[in-house]
C-alpha positions in Angstrom: 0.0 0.0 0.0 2.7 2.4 0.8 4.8 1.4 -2.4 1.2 2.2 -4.6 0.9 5.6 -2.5 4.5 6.7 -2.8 3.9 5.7 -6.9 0.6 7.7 -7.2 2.2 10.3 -5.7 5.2 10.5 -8.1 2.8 10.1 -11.1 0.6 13.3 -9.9 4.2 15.2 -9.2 4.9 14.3 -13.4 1.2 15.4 -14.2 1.5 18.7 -12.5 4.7 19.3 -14.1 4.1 18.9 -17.9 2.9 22.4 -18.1 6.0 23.6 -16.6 8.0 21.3 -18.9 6.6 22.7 -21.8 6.6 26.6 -20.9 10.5 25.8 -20.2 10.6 24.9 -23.4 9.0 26.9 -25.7 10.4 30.0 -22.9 7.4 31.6 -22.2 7.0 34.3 -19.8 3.8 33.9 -17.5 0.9 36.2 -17.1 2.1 37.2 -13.6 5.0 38.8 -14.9 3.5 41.0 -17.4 3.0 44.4 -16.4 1.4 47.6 -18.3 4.3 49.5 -20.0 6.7 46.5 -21.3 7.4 46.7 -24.9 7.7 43.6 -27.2 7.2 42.0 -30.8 4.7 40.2 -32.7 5.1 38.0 -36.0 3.0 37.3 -38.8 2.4 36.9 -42.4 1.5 39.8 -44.3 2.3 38.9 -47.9 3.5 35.3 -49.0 4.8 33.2 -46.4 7.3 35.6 -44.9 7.3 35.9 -41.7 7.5 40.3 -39.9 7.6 41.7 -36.9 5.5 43.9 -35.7 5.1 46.4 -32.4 3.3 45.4 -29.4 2.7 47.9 -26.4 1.3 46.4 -23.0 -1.7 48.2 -21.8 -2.3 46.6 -19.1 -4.3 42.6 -18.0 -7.8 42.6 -18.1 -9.4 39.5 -15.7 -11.4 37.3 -15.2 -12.9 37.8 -19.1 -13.7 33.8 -18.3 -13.5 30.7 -16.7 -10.5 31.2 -15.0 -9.2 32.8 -17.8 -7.6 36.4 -18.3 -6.7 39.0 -21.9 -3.6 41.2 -22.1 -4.3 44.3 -23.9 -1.8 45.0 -26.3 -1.2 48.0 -28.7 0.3 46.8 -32.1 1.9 48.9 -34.6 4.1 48.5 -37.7 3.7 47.4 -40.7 0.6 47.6 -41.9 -1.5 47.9 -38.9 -1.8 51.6 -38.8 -3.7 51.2 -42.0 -5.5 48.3 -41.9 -5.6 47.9 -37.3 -6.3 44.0 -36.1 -6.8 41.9 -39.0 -8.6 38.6 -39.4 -6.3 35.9 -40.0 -3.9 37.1 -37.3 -5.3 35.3 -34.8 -2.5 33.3 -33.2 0.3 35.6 -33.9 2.7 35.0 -31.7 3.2 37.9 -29.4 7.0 38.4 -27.2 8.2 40.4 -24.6 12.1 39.8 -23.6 12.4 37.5 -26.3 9.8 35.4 -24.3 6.8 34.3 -25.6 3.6 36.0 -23.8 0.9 34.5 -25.5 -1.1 35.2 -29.2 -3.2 37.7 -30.8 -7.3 36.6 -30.2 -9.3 39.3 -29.4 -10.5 43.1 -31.2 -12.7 45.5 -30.9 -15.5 46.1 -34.1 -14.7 48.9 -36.2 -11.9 50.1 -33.7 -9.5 53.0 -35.1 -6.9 51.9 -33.1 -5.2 48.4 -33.3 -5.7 47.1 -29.9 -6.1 43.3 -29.6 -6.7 40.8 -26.9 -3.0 38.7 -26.3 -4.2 35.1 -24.9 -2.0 34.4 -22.2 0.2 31.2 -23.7 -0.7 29.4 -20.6 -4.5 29.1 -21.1 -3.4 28.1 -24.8 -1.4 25.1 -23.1 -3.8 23.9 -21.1 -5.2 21.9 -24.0 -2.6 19.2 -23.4 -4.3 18.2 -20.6 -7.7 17.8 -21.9 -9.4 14.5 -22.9 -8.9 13.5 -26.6 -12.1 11.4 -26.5 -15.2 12.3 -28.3 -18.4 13.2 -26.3 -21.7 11.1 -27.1 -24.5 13.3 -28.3 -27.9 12.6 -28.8 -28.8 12.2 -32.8 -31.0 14.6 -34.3 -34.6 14.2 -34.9 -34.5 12.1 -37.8 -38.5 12.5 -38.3 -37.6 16.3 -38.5 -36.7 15.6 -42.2 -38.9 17.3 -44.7 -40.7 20.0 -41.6 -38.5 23.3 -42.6 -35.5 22.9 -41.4 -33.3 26.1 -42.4 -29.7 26.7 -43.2 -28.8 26.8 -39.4 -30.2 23.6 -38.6 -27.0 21.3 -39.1 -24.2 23.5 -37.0 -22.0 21.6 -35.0 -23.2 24.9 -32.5 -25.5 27.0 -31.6 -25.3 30.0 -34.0 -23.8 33.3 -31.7 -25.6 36.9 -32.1 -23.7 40.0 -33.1 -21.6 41.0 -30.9 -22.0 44.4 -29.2 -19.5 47.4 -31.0 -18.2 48.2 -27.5 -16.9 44.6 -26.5 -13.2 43.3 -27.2 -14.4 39.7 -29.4 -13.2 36.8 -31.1 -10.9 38.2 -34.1 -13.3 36.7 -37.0 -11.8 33.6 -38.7 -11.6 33.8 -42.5 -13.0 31.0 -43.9 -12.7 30.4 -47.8 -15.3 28.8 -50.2 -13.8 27.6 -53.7 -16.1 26.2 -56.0 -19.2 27.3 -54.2 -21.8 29.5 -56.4 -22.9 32.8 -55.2 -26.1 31.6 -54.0 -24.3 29.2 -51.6 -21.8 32.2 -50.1 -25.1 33.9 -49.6 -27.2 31.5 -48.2 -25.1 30.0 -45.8 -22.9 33.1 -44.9 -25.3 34.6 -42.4 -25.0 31.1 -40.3 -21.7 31.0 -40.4 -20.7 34.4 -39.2 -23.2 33.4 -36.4 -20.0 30.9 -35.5 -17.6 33.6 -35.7 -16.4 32.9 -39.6 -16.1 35.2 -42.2 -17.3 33.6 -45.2 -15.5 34.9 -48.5 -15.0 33.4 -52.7 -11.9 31.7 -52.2 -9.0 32.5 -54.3 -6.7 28.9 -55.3 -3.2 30.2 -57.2 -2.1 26.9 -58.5 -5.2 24.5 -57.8 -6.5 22.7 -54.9 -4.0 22.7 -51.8 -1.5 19.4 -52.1 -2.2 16.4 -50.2 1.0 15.4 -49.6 2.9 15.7 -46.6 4.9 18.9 -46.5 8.2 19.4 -44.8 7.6 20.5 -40.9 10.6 22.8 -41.0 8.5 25.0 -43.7 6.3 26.1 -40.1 7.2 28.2 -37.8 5.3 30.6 -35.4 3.8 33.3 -36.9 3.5 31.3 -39.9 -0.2 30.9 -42.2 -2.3 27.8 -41.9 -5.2 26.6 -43.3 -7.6 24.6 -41.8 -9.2 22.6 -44.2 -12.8 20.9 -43.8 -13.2 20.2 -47.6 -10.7 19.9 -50.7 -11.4 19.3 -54.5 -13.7 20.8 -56.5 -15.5 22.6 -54.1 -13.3 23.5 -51.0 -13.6 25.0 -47.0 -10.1 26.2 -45.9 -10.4 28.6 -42.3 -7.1 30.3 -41.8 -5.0 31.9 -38.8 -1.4 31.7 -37.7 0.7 29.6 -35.8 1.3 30.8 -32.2 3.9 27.9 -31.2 5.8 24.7 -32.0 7.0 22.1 -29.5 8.3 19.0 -30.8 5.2 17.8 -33.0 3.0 20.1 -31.2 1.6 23.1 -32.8 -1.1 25.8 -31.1 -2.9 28.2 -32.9 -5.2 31.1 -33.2 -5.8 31.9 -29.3 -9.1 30.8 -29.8 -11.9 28.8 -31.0 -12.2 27.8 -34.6 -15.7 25.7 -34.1 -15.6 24.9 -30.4 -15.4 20.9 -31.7 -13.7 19.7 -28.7 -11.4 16.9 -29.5 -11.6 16.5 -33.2 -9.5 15.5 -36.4 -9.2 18.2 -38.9 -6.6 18.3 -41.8 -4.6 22.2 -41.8 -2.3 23.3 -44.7 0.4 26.1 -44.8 -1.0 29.2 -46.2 0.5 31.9 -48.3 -0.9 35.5 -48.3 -1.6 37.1 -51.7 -3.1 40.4 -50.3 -4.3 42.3 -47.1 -7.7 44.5 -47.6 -8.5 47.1 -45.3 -11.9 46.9 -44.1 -14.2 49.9 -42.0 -15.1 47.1 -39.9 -12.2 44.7 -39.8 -9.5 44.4 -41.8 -8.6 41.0 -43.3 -5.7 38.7 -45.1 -6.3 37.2 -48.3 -4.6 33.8 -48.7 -4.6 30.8 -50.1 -3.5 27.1 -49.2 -0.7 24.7 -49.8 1.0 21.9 -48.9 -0.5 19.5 -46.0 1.5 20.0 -43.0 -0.4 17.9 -40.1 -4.4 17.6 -38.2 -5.8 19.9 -35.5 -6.9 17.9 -32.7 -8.0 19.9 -29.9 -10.6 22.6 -30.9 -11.7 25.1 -27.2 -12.4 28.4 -26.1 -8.6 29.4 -25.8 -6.9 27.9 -28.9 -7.0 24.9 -31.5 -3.7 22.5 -31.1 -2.8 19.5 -33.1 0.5 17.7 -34.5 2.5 17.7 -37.5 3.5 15.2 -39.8 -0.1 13.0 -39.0 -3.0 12.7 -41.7 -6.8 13.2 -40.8 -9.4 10.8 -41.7 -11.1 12.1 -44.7 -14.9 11.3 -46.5 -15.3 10.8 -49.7 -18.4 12.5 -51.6 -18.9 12.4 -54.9 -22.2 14.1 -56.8 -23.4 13.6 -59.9 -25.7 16.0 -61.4 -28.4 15.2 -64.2 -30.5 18.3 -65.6 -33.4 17.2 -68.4 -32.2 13.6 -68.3 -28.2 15.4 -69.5 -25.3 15.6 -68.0 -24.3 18.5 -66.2 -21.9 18.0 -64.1 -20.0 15.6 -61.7 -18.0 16.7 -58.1 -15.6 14.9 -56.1 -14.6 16.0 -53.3 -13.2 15.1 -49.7 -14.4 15.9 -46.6 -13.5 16.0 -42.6 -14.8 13.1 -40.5 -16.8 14.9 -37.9 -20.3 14.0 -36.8 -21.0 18.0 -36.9 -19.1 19.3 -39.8 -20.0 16.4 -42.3 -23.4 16.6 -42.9 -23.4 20.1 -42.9 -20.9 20.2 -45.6 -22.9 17.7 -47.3 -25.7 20.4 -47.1 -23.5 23.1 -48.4 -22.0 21.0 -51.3 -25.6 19.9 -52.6 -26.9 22.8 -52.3 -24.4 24.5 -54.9 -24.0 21.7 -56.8 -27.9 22.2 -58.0 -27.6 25.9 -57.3 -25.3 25.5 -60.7 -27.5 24.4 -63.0 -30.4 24.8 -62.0 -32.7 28.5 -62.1 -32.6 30.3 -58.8 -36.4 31.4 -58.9 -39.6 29.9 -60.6 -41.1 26.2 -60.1 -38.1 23.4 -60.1 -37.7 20.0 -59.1 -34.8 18.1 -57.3 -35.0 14.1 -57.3 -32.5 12.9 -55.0 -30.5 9.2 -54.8 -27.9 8.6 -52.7 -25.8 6.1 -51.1 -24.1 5.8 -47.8 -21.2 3.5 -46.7 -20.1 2.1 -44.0 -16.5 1.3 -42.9 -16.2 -2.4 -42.4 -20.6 -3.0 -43.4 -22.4 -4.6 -46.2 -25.2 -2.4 -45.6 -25.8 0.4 -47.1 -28.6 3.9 -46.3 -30.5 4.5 -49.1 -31.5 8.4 -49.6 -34.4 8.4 -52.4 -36.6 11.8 -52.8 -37.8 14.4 -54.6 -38.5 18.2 -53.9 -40.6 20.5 -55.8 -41.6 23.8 -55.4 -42.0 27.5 -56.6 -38.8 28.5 -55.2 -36.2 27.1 -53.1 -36.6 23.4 -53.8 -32.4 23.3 -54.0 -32.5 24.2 -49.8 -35.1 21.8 -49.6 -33.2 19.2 -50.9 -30.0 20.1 -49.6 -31.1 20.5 -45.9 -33.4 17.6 -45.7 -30.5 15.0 -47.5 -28.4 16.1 -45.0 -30.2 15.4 -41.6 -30.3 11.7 -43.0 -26.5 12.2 -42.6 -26.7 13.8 -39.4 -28.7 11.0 -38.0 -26.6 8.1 -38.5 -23.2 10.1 -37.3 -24.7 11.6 -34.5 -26.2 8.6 -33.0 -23.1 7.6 -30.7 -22.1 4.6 -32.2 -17.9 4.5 -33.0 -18.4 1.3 -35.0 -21.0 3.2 -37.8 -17.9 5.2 -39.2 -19.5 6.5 -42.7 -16.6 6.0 -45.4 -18.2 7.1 -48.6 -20.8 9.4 -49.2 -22.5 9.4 -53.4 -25.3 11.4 -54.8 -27.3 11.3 -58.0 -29.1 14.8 -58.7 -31.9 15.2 -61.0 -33.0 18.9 -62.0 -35.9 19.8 -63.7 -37.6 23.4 -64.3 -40.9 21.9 -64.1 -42.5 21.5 -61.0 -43.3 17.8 -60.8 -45.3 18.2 -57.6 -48.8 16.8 -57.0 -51.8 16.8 -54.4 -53.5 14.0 -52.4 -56.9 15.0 -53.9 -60.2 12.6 -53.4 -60.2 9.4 -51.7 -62.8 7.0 -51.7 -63.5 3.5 -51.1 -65.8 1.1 -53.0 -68.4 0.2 -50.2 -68.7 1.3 -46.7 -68.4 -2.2 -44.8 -67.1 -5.1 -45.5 -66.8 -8.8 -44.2 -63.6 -10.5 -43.1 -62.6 -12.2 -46.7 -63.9 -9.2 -48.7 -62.0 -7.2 -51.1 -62.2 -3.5 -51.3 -61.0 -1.2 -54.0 -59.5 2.1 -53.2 -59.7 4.9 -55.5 -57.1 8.1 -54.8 -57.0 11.3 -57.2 -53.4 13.0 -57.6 -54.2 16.9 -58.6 -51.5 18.5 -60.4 -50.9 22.0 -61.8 -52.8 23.2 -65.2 -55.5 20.4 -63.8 -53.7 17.8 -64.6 -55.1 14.2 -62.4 -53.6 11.0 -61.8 -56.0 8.3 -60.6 -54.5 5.5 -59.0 -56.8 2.3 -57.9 -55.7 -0.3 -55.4 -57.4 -3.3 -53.7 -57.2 -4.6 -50.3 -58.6 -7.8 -49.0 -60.1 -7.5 -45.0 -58.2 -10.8 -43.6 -60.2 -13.8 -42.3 -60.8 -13.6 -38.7 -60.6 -9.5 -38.4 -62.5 -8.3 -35.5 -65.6 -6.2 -36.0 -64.9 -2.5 -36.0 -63.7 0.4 -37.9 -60.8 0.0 -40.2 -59.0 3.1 -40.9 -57.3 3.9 -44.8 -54.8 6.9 -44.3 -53.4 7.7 -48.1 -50.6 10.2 -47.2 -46.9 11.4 -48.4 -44.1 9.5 -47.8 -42.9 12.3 -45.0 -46.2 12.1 -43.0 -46.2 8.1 -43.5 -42.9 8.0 -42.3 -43.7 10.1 -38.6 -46.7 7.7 -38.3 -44.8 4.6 -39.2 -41.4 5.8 -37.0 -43.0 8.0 -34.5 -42.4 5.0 -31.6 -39.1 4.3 -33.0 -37.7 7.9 -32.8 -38.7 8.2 -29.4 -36.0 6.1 -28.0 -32.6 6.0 -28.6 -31.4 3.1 -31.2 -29.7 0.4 -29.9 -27.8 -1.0 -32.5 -26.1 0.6 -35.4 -28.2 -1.9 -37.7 -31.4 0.0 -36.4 -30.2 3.3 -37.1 -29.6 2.7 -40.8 -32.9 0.7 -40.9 -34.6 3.7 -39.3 -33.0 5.5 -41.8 -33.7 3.0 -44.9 -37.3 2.8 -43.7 -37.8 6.4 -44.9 -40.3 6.7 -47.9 -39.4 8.5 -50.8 -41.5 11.9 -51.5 -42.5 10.2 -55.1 -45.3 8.5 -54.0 -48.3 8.3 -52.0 -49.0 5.5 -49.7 -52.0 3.5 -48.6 -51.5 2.6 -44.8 -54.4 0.3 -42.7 -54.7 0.8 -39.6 -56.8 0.1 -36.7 -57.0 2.4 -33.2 -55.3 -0.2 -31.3 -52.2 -1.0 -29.3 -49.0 -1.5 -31.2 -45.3 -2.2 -30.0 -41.7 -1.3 -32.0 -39.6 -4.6 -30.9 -35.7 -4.2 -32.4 -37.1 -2.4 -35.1 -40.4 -4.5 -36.1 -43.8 -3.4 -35.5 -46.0 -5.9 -33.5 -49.9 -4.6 -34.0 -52.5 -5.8 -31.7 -50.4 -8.6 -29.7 -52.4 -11.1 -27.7 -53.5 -10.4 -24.6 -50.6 -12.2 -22.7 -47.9 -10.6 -24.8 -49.4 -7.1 -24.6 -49.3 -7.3 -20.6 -45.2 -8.0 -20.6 -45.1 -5.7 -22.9 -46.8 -2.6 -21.4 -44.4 -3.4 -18.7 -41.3 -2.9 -20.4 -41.0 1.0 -20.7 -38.3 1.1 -23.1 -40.4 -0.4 -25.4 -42.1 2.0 -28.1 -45.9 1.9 -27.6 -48.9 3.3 -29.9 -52.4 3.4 -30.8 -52.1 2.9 -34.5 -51.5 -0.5 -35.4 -50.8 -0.9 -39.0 -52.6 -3.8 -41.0 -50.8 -3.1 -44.2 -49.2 -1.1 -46.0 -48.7 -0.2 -49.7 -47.6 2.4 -52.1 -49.3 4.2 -54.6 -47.4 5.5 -57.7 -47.3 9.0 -59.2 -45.2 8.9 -61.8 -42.2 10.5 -60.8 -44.0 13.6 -58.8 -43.6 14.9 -55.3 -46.8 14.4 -53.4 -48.4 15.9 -50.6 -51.2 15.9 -48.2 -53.0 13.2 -46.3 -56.6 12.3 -46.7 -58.2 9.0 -44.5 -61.5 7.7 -45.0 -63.2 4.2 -42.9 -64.4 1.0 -43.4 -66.9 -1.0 -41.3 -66.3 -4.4 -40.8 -69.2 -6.9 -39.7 -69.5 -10.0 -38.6 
């Protein structure tokens, strides 16, 4: 016992050390020395990838601005500044006093005439060493949410963050470049994602899409450009800042958050700056990426850190887009593995990918196929729909693809690891959209044995009418009562066929894509027979009306889904290719 004591205690001693170990190395100079009046440097990137010095005056340490967390305010000159003050894409340079290093530009004020900036102390930027590496289990969204709405915000890894206030020091905005994206998309999506802090922008690519390969670590130094990248090939998401400090393998960066991720796995480049623009509101580097130099691991309120020389796990999506039954154009592209970030890329991707060929305003139609993979699984999630509308049926589809995404990478399983994502995209300028209209049956009542025919009316635009007749047969030995018919669209068809399932967390990763393959397509209406009657989800089958004996254990067991719509049957109802909508039900007595 005292051998395990004297052991622990030794191990703690190491643990409490590390932080000293590293500040000794990198010689850093901690926030208790700093003091208002003390003169040092800063370096950055203004143009290329050479590294300049510039000014720094201490003003003084500002507090308890968080969690156990504090700001030095810093005057920075030289250079540039006086023209252009705090820019974006200087978060992270390195700031020194005494040729020690103090900590790294974060913070500004909005439309400042002066460059003042936020310095984050080096040792809150260290502290992300000692945080755990492991990812946190989230609940998955609302997979019945598909089809009700959702906007461009829906999928961020975060809650979006209001404006903030002109008189408060804030986050210096990350730039964040979009090459390949169409106009529409920058617009779309850019209010969201200056909601995160990001300042959305047309990227600029001299010499193609950032390389791949493996750069040479000595090309990085502090103060140096880097790119995060979420997306590369032919449409790409790069997020730059600058490099605050290297130890070893280790690298810190930007004195802030990027996306607040957490632990995460995110691919960053070196970054070369082609131009600075000076901005009323705030002033910001133009740059672009290139060669791979290592993954970000660590994403938190102080800083993002990761290694060099180590490659982050990428997803493969590829779309194909069809307008008029031609070609039109085909994407490839690769994206991070995050159970945030993917699907809303995904979104982003689709949505400019149609945005391209398809009109902005007037009716349209979007008919979606896809295919999800699995790492290491036969199975496969089918995505089959189709959106039509007036206006905005390329949102539609985007958003309402991707939550199918979200679903199955958001439901806590580490063994569902998607490994290839593939999309077929049909455009038309026609609205192929249609209306559950009349429903009727062939006779009012029935006898167990008896066949009934079922007539449903599609109403289309310039009245155009589908008619669609199917037959059901009452099954010997139904009990006397009322037998409902619901004809509705494959979103409201889904809810009532999923409601009990989505109320309860999935238990296996061959559920979730079930859930997700049991989705019906918007291209049809279905015919679904149901009774007002107790029904129970078991591992993913429906058991309507159990026996008495059965019903009782299974009341009793509260983690199993319960309802009072037991389906009879179920079937589908063409329309030839057209979105439908609407719900009608009508009833059916059976006698004895």
């Amino acid at each position: 016992m005292v051998c395990y004591l004297r052991h622990l205690t030794i191990l703690m001693g190491l643990l409490l050390n590390m932080a000293a170990v590293a500040s000794a190395a990198l010689g850093i100079m901690p926030l208790s020395e700093i003091r208002a009046g003390q003169r040092g440097v800063g370096r950055t990137v203004f143009t290329g990838d050479t590294i300049e010095e510039f000014q720094v005056e201490i003003l003084g340490v500002l507090n308890n601005t968080g969690p156990k967390e504090a700001l030095i305010l810093g005057r920075l000159s030289g250079g540039p500044l006086e023209h252009t003050g705090v820019m974006q894409g200087m978060s992270g340079s390195p700031v020194y006093v005494g040729g020690k290093l103090i900590g790294a530009v974060a913070m500004a004020f909005p439309y400042a005439k002066d460059p003042i900036a936020g310095i984050r102390p080096i040792e809150e930027m260290l502290r992300l060493d000692s945080m755990p590496v492991g990812r946190v289990q989230t609940p998955a969204i609302a997979l019945h949410r598909k089809g009700s709405g959702l906007d461009a915000g829906s999928l961020l890894p975060i809650p979006v963050r209001g404006m903030a206030p002109e008189n408060r020091m804030t986050e210096v905005a990350t730039p964040i470049s979009l090459s390949g994206f169409t106009n529409a998309a920058l617009e779309s999506f850019g209010p969201a994602l200056k909601g995160l802090g990001l300042e959305p922008r047309q990227g600029l690519s001299l010499g193609g899409a950032p390389d791949m390969r493996m750069g040479d670590p000595k090309n990085l130094r502090p103060g140096s450009m880097i790119s995060v990248q979420l997306m590369t090939g032919d449409m790409s998401v790069g997020a730059d800042g600058t490099v605050t400090a290297i130890d070893g393998d280790r690298v810190y960066a930007f004195g802030h958050r990027f996306l607040s991720l957490g632990p995460t796995d995110l691919p960053f480049t070196r970054a070369e700056v082609i131009t600075l623009l000076a901005n009323v509101n705030t002033s910001f580097k133009i740059s672009t990426a290139r060669e791979l130099m290592g993954i970000i691991s660590q994403d938190r309120n102080t800083a993002v850190a990761g290694a060099l020389g180590r490659r982050a796990v990428m997803l493969p999506l590829d779309i194909t887009v069809v307008e008029e039954t031609k070609p039109a154009g085909e994407y490839h592209m690769q994206m991070v593995q995050d159970r945030y970030l993917s699907p809303y890329l995904l979104q982003m991707a689709l949505f400019s990918a149609i945005d391209a060929t398809q009109r902005a305003t007037g009716a349209s139609s979007v008919t979606v196929r896809g295919t999800i993979q699995f790492e290491g699984r036969p199975e496969t999630a089918q995505v089959t729909s189709i959106y039509a509308a007036d206006g905005g049926s390329n949102m539609m589809a985007a958003t309402t693809t991707a939550v199918s995404l979200s679903y199955l990478m958001q439901g806590g399983f580490d063994a569902l690891k998607v490994s290839r994502i593939t999309f077929r995209l049909e455009t038309s300028n026609a609205k192929q959209g249609m209306n559950i209209g009349q429903v009727y049956l062939s006779r009012k009542e029935a006898k167990p044995g008896d066949t009934v025919e079922l007539i449903t009316v599609l109403d289309g635009e310039n009245g155009r009418q589908l008619t669609r007749s199917v037959k059901y047969t009452v099954p010997p030995g139904t009990a006397p009562g009322t037998l409902n018919f619901t004809v509705a669209d494959g979103s409201q068809t889904s809810l009532a066929d999923l409601r009990q399932v989505l109320s309860v967390t999935p238990r296996t990763p061959e559920l979730m894509i079930s859930n997700v393959n049991r989705l019906r397509s918007a291209d049809a209406a279905y015919l679904r027979v149901w009774r007002a009657e107790a029904a129970y989800e078991v591992q993913g089958e429906e058991l309507p009306d159990p026996p008495p004996s059965l019903a009782i254990v299974l009341a009793g067991a509260p983690s199993i889904p319960k309802s009072l719509n037991s389906k009879m049957a179920e079937m589908r109802i063409d329309a030839d290719g057209n979105m439908v909508t609407g719900t009608k039900t009508v009833q059916l007595e059976v006698k004895e």
